[in-house]
N, C-alpha and C positions, 0 to 999 in steps of 0.2 A: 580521551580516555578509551582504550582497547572496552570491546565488547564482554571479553574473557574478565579481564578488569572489573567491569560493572556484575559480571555476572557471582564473581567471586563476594563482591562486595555484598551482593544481596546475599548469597547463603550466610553470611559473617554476619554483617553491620544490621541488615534487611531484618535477618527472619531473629534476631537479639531485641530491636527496636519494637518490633509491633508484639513481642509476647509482654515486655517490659512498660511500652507508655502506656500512658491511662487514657481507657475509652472518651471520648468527648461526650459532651452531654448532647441533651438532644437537641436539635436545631431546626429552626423552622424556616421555611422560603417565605426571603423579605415579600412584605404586600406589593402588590405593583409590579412585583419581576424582580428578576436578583441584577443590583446594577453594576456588580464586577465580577467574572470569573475567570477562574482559571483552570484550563484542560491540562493535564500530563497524561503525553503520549509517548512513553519510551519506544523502542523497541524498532522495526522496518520500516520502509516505506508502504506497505501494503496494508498495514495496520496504520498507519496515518492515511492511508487514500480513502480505507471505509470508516476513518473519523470524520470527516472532510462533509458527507450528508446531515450529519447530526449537530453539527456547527451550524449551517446554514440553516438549520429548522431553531436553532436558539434565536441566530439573530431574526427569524420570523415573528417568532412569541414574542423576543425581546426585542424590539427597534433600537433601544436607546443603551443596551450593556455594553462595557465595556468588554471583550471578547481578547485573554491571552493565553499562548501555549507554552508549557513547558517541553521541550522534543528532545530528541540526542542531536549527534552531530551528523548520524547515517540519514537520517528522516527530516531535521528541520527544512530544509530546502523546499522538501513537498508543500509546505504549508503558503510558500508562495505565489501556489495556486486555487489560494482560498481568499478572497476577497473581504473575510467579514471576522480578520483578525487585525487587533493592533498592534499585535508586540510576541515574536514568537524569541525565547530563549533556550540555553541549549542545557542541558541539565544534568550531562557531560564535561559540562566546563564550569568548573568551581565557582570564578566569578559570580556568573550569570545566575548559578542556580541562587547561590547567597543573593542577588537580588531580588530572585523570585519570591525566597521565602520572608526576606525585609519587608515584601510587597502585603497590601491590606486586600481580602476578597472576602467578598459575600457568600463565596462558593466556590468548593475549589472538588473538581471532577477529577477524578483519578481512573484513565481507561485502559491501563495494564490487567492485563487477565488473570496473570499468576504471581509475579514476583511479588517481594515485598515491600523492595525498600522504597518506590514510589507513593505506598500506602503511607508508609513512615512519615516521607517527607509531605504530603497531602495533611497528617496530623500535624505536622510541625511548622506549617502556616499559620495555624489557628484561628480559620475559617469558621463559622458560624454552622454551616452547610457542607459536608462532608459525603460526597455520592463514591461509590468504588463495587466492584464484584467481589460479591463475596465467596471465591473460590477454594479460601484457604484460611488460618489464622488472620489473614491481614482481613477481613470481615470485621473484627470487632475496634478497629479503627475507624470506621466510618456509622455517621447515625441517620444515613440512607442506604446499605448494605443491598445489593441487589444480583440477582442470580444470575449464571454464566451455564452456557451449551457449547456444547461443540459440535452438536449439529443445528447450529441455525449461522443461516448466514452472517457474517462478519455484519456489516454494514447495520442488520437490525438488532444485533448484538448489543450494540452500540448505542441505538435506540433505546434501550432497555434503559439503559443510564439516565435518560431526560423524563420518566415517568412520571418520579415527585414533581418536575415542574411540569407536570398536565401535556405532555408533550408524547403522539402515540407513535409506535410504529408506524410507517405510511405503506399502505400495498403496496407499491412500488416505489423506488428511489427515483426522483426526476434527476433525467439528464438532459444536458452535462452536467455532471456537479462540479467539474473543476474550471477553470477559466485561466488558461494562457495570459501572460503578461505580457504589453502591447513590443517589449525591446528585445523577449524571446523570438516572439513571430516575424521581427524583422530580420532576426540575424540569421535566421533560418532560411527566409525569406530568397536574403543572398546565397546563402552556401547552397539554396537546392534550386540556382537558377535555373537551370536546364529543364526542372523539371514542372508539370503542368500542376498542380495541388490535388489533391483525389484522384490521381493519375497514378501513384506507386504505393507497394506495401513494402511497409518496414517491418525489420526483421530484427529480433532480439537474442542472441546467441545465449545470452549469459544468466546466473542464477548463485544464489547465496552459497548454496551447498552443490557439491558433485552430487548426488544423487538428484539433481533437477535438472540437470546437463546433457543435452543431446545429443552433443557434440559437432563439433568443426564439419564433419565429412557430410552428416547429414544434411546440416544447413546448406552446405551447399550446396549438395547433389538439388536441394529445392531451392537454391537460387537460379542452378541455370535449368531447371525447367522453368520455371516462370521467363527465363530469361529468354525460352527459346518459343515462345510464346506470344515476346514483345510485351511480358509485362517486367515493369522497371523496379529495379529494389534495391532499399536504403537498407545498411546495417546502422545498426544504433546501438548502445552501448557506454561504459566508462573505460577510464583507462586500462582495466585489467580484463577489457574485451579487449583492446585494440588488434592485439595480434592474431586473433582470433576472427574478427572481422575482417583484417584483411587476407588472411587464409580464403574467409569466404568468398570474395568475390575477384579472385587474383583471375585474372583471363577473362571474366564477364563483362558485360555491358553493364555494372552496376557500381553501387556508390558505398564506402563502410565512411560512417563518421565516428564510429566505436572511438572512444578518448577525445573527439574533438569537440565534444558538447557539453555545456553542465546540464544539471539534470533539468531546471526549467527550459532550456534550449532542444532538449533529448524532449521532453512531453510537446515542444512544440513543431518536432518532424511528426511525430504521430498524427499528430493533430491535425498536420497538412495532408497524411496520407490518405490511402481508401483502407485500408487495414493493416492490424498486426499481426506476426505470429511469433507466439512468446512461451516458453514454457511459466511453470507456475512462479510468478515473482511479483516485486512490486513491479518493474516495468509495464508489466499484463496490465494491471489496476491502474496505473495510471490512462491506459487505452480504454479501458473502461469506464473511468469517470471523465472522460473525456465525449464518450459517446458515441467509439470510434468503434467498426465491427474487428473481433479479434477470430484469431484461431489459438488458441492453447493447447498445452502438453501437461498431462495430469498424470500423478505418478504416486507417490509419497504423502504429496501433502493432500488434504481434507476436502476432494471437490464440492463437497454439499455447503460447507465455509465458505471453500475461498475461489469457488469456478466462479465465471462470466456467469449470468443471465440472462434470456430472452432472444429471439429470432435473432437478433444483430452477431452471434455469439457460437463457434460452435467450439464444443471442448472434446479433445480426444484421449481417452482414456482406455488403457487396457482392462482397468477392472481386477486386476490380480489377488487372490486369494490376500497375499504377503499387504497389499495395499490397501487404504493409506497406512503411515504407521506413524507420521507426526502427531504429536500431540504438543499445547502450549508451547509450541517453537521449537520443539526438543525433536532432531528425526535422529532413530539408531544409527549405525552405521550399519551397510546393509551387506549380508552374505553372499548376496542373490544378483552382486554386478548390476545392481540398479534396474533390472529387468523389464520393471514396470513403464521406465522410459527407454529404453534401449531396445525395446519391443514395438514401439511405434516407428513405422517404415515411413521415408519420405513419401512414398507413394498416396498412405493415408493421407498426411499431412497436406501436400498438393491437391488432392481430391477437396480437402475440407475448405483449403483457401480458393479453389474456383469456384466452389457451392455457393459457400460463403458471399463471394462477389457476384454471383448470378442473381442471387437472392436477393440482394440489393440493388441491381441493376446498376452497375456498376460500369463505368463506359470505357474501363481499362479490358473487358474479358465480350 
């Protein structure tokens, strides 16, 4: 099902549904721990990477829960690099969601920020335990209703959710939170024989929207400084990098696997590398919950959200008046030729990704 599809669905179906069903009653968390739930997570990959810590703190509290996802068809993949689920379904695909909702849970978390029709279908489980943000009308669907920012971190956002179950924000998120699957790292393994492991950074071209795009020429221009340098660089990517990767690295000493990897396979070159540099995407996020240092291009979207954190991490940002201007996933379309990113010079960018590597003593620099 098209994104445009779903999204039409929620103004229609979505926001009809939750003025329409009747509030649930109130519900209490089973004693002992809730022994089934279920998370929906529509929407990116970047929004399922900062689900990904707050999973791992359930199955903490809960040793023994049953732990399922509801995702799309763009995001469920991520989630099989979370170890502490049993059953991720796609909620995009009529099937599957029909057996989500056939399905019995003690608790069904709903961690879409704005839309509604996730809310909807969260009531139409008929879960005992009802958690969701209360950002909008879909609030009086759930009888744990809980508050939403857009300036706090993604990741502890998300935290916010696990509160009724006695579950805090942590000062910091332990990394890695994600974990590579052992058939990803091998196949990777091969494809980057050449190369030494923490020996190359990967490089990510691509990004949801043009306005997060920084296009062909810059990338490269900072492939072959790195390249002229002796330091070695992976493109990575989907199919709708691939031409785009290999623009970048045509005449270089370097590698584009842009389209030749799934995405478990794409998180496990990063994985092998010394660093990324990504503009704002889920790809970033997955280098982050990976543990790996990044360099980022911040533009549009939310740095105080959705940047990296801490030494391992550096984000470059012009700061523009005009920026950010996303909001709930929504970015204008911009007047201003995207400025915010197209203002950042490879020169920046090279600078940040030797730092970067100094910083961590890195034995490629």
């Amino acid at each position: 099902m098209k994104i445009t599809l779903l999204k039409k669905l929620d103004q229609l179906l979505g926001a009809f549904l939750v003025r329409f069903l009747a509030a649930p009653p109130a519900g209490t968390i089973p004693l002992g721990g809730p022994l089934s739930i279920l998370l929906i997570r529509p929407g990116g990959i970047g929004d399922a990477v900062h689900l990904i810590p707050a999973i791992n703190s359930i199955r903490e509290k809960f040793p023994d829960a049953a732990i399922d996802l509801l995702a799309e068809k763009r995001n469920a993949a991520i989630f099989g690099l979370c170890r502490e689920i049993r059953t991720t379904r796609r909620y995009d695909v009529p099937g599957e969601l029909v057996a989500a909702m056939r399905s019995s849970y003690d608790v069904v978390i709903d961690s879409e920020q704005w839309h509604r029709l996730s809310a909807a279908v969260a009531r139409l489980i008929g879960a005992p335990v009802l958690v969701g943000f209360a950002t909008n009308e879909r609030s009086r669907l759930f009888n744990y209703p809980v508050p939403y920012s857009q300036d706090d971190y993604e990741a502890a956002s998300f935290y916010r959710l696990l509160q009724p179950f006695g579950i805090d924000t942590p000062a910091d998120v332990v990394f890695p939170w994600l974990s590579v699957p052992a058939a990803a790292a091998d196949k990777v393994a091969g494809l980057l024989s050449g190369l030494e492991a923490n020996r190359f950074v990967a490089v990510f071209p691509g990004a949801s929207i043009p306005e997060r795009r920084w296009g062909m020429d810059r990338f490269r221009t900072l492939a072959r400084r790195l390249s002229e340098r002796s330091i070695p660089v992976v493109v990575i990517g989907g199919r709708e990098d691939a031409a785009e990767g290999d623009g970048i690295v045509q005449g270089l000493p370097a590698i584009s696997l842009a389209g030749k990897t799934s995405l478990l396979e794409t998180a496990a070159v990063i994985d092998r590398g010394a660093l990324l540099v990504s503009g704002d995407s889920g790809v970033l996020h997955i280098g982050v919950g990976l543990g790996k240092a990044t360099v980022s291009l911040f533009g549009s979207g939310i740095a105080a959200k959705w940047a990296p954190r801490g030494d391992n991490h550096v984000v470059v940002n012009k700061g523009l008046s005009c920026s950010p201007c996303t909001r709930f996933g929504y970015t204008p379309t911009c007047l201003n030729r995207a400025k915010c990113i197209a203002e950042i010079s490879p020169d920046e960018v090279y600078s940040a990704v030797i730092s970067c590597l100094a910083r961590k003593n890195s034995l490629i620099v």
